[in-house]
C-alpha positions as CSV (number, residue, x, y, z in Angstrom):
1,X,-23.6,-19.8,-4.4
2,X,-22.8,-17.1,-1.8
3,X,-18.8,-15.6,-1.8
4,X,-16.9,-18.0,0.6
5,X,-14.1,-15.9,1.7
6,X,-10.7,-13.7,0.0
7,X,-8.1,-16.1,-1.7
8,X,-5.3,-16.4,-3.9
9,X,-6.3,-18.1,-6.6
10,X,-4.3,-21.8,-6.7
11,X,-3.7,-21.7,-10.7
12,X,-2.3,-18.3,-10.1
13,X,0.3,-19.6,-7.5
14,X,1.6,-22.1,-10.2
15,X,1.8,-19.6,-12.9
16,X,3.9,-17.6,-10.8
17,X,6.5,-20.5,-11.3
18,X,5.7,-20.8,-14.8
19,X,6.4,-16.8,-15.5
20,X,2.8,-16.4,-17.0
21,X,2.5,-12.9,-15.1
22,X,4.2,-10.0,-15.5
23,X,3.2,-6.9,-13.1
24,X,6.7,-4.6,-13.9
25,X,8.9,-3.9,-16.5
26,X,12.0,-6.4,-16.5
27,X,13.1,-9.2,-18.0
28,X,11.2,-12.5,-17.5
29,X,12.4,-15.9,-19.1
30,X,9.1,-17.0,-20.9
31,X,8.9,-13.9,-22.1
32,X,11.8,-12.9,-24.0
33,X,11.8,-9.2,-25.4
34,X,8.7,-9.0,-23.9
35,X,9.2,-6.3,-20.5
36,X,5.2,-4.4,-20.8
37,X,3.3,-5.3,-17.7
38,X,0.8,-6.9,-18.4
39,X,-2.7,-5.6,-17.5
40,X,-4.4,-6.4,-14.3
41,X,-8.6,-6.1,-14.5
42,X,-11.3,-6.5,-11.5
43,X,-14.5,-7.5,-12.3
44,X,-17.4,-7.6,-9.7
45,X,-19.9,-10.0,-9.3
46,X,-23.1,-10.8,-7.4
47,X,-24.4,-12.9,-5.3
48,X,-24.5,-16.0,-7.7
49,X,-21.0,-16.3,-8.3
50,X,-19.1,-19.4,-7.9
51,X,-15.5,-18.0,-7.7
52,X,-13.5,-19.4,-5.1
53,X,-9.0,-20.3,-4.9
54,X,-9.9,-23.2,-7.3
55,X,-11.1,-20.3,-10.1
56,X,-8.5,-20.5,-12.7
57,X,-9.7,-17.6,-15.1
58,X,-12.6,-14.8,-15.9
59,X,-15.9,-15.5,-15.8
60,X,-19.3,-13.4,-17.1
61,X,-21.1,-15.9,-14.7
62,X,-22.7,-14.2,-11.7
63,X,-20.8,-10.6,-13.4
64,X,-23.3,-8.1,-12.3
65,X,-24.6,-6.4,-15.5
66,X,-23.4,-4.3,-17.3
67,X,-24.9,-0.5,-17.2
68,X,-25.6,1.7,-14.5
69,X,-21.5,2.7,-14.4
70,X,-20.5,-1.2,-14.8
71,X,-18.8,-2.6,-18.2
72,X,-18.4,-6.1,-18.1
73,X,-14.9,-7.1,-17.7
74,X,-14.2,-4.6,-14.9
75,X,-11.7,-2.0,-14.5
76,X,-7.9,-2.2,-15.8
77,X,-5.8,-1.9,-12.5
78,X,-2.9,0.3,-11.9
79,X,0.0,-1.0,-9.9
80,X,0.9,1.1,-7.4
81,X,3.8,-0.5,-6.1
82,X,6.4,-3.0,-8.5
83,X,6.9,-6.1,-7.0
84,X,9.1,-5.3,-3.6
85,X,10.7,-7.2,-1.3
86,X,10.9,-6.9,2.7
87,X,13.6,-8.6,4.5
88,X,13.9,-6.4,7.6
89,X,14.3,-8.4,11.3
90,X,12.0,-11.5,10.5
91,X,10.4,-10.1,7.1
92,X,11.1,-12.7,4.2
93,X,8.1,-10.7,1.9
94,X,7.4,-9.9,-1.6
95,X,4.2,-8.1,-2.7
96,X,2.8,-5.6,-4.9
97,X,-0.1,-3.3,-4.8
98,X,-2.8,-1.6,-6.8
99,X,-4.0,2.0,-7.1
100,X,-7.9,2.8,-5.6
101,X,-10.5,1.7,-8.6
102,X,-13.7,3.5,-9.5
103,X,-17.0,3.1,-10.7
104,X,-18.6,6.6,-11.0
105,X,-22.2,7.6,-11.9
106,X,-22.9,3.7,-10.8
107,X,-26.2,2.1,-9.4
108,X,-25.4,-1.6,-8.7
109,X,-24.9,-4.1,-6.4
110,X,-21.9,-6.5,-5.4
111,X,-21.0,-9.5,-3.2
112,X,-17.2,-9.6,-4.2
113,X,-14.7,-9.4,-6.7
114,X,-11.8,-11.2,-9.2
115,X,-8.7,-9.9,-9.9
116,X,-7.9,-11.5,-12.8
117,X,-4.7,-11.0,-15.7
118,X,-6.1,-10.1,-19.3
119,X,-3.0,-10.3,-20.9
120,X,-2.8,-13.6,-19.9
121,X,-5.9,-15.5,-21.1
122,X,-7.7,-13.8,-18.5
123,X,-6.1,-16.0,-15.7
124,X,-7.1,-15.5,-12.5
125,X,-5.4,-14.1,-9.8
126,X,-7.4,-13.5,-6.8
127,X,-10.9,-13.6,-5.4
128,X,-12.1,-10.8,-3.2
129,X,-14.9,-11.4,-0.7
130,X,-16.6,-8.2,0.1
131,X,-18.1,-9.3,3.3
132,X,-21.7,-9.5,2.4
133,X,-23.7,-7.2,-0.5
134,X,-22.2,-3.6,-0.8
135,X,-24.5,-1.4,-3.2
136,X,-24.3,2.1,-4.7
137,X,-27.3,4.3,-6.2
138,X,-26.5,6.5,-8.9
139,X,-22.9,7.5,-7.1
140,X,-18.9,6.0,-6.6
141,X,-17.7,2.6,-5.8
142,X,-14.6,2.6,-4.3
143,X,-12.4,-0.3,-4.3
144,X,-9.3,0.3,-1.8
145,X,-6.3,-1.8,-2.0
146,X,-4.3,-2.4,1.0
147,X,-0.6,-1.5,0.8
148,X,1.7,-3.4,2.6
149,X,3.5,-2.1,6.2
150,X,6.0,-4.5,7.4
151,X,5.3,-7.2,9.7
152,X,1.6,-7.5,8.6
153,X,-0.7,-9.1,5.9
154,X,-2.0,-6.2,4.1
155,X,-0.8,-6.3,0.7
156,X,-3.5,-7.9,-1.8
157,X,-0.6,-10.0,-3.3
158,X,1.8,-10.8,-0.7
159,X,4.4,-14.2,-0.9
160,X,5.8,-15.4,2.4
């Protein structure tokens, strides 16, 4: 089954109420004495992948192999920016965003992504739909992150 579009994940909306992820130090409820982030992963996948916003957690189906400058489970993600809010003029935002991630020394080729929490059970966050097959021979793969400007949609997680 072919990538059908970017989405928040719906479990992941839900766990947001539940305080199952944590992406800065702070207090959270659930989690008393517990303030470590908890560590954020993507994990490509091919063609054959079934993830869409109904995936609730990681998956090795349709994970393209492992080798050629991919290890299953993906990259750990850095956040670039805590969770921040924007309330400027018409703004009601909170968002967060995530450092560039690298593959290097990497032949392989991939239809989209998951974001996904591995502290957490592996719970999914988000599913990233790369727009059709993007494939590197024996070089980088860049993943960039939007960061958020205010008034627009460009941070990966964004509440409005």
């Amino acid at each position: 089954m072919a990538f059908t579009g970017s989405a928040m994940c719906a479990s992941f909306k839900a766990e947001l109420m539940q305080c199952y992820h944590l992406f800065s130090n702070g207090s959270n409820p659930s989690r008393v004495g517990n303030t470590t982030p908890d560590t954020f992963k993507l994990a490509l996948y091919d063609n054959s992948s079934a993830l869409t916003k109904n995936t609730t957690g990681y998956t090795t189906t349709g994970e393209i192999a492992s080798g050629s400058g991919y290890t299953t489970g993906g990259n750990s993600l850095v956040i670039s920016t805590a969770p921040t809010i924007d309330t400027t003029g018409l703004n009601n935002v909170a968002y967060i965003s995530f450092s560039t991630t690298t593959w290097t020394s990497a032949s392989f080729t991939t239809y989209g992504g998951l974001i996904y929490n591995s502290s957490q059970s592996n719970r999914a966050v988000a599913v990233l739909d790369f727009g059709g097959a993007k494939t590197v021979t024996i070089g980088t793969f860049t993943v960039t992150f939007p960061t958020y400007a205010s008034g627009t949609t460009a941070a990966i997680i964004q509440l409005q």
